[in-house]
Legacy VTK file of the C-alpha trace (Angstrom):
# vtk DataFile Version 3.0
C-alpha trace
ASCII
DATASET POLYDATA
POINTS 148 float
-93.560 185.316 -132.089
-96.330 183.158 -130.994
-98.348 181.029 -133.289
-101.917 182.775 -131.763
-102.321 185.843 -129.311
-105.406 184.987 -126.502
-107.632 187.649 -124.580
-108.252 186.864 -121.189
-111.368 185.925 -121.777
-110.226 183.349 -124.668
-107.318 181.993 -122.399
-110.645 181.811 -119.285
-112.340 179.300 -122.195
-109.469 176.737 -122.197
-109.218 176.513 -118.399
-111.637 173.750 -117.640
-109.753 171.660 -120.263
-106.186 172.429 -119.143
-106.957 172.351 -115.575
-108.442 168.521 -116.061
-105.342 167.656 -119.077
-103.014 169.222 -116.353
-104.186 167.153 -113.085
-104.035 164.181 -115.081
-100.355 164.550 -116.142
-99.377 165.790 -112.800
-100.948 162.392 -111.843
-98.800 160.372 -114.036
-95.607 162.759 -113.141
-95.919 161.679 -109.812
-96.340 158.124 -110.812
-93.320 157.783 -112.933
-90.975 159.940 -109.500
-92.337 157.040 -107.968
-91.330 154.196 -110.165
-88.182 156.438 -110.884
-87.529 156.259 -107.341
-87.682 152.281 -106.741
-85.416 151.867 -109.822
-82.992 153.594 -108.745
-83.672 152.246 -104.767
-83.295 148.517 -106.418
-80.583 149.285 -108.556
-78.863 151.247 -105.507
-79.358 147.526 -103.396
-77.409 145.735 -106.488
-74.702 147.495 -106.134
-74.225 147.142 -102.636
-75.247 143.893 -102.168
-72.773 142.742 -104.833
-74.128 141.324 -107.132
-77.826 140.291 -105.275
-80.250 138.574 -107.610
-83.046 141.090 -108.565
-86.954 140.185 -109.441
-86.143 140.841 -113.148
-89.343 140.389 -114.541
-90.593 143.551 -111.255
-88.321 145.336 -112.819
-88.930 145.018 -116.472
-92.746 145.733 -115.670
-91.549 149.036 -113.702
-89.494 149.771 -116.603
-92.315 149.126 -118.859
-94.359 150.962 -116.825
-92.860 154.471 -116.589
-92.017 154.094 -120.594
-95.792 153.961 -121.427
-96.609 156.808 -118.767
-93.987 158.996 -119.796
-95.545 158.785 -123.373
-98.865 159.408 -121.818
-97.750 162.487 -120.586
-95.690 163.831 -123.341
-98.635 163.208 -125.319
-101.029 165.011 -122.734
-98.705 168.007 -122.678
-99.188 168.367 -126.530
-102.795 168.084 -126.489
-102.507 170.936 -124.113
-99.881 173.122 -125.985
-101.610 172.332 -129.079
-104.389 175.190 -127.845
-101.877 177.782 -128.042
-100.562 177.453 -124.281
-97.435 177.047 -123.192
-96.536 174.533 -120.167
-94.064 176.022 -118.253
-93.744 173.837 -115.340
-95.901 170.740 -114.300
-94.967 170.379 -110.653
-96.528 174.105 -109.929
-99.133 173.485 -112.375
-97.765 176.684 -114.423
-99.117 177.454 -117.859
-98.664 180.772 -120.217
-100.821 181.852 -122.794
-99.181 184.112 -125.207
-100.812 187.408 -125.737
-100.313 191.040 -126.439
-100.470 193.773 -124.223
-100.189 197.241 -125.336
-98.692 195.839 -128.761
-95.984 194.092 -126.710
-95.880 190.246 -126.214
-96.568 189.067 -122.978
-97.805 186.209 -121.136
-101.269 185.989 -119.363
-99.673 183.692 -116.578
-102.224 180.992 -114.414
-101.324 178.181 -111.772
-103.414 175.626 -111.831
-105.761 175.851 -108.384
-106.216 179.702 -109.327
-109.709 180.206 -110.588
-108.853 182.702 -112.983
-106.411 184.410 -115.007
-105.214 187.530 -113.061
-101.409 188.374 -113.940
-99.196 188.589 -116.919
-94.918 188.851 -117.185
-92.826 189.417 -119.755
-91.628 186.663 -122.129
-88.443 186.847 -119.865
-89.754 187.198 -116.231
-91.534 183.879 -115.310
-93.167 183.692 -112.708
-91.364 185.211 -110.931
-92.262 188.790 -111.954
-95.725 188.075 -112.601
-97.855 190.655 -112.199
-101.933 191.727 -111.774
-103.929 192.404 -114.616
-106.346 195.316 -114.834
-109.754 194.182 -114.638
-110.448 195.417 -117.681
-107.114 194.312 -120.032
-107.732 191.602 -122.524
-111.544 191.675 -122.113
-112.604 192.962 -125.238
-109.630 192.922 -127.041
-109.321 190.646 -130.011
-105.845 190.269 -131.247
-104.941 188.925 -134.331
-103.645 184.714 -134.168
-100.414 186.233 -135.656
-98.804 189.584 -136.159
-96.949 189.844 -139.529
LINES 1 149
148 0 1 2 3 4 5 6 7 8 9 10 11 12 13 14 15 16 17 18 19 20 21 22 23 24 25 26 27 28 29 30 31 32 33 34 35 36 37 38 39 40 41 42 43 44 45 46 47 48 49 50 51 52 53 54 55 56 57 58 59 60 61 62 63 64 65 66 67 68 69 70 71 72 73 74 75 76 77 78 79 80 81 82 83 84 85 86 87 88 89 90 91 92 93 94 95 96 97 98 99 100 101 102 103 104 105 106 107 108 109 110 111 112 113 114 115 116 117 118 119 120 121 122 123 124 125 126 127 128 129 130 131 132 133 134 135 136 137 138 139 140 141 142 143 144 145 146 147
């Protein structure tokens, strides 16, 4: 059971904010890849090189680096699911906001670059089995932040 149930039109609210929290992380994602990447390129030229000196202090910044960006974005993802929403994959840009849907829990289902929330799955489906919403579902609906 979710903490809070959105409409469509309360999940619409929230996309401005998540779309800008969500470019930023995808931002810093891509940075740490990156630094990821040239650790384990630089690590890769130890080994083979047998026992070549590396720039330690490079290194230790890289290190340093992707520790305080990978904070960043855990803490950017919180500040996101902290609405209610539920991150479901950052390279995609996927995010699920848990509603109801003729009394059944569902998710109202957006990718970031869409410029609106138009399909819902199941809790079990992904994205996979995503499908259109009615024009009018979740409009004027109102559910409850938590069914007992």
């Amino acid at each position: 059971m979710a903490d809070k149930y959105f409409n469509r039109s309360e999940a619409q609210q929230l996309l401005p904010v998540i779309t800008r929290e969500l470019e930023q992380v995808r931002r810093r994602k891509q940075t740490i890849d990156q630094l990821e990447q040239e650790l384990a390129q630089a690590s890769a030229r130890i080994m083979m090189l047998g026992g070549s000196i590396p720039d330690h202090e490079e290194l230790t910044k890289k290190r340093a680096e992707g520790l305080r960006l990978t904070a960043q974005l855990k803490q950017a993802i919180d500040r996101i699911q902290a609405t209610g929403c539920v991150v479901k994959d950052l390279d995609e840009g996927l995010v699920d906001f848990p509603s109801l849907l003729d009394g059944q829990e569902v998710y109202l289902c957006w990718k970031l670059g869409e410029e609106r929330i138009a399909y819902w799955h199941g809790l079990e489906e992904g994205f996979a089995g995503r499908k259109p919403l009615d024009e009018s579902a979740q409009e004027d609906k109102s559910p409850p932040d938590r069914i007992n």
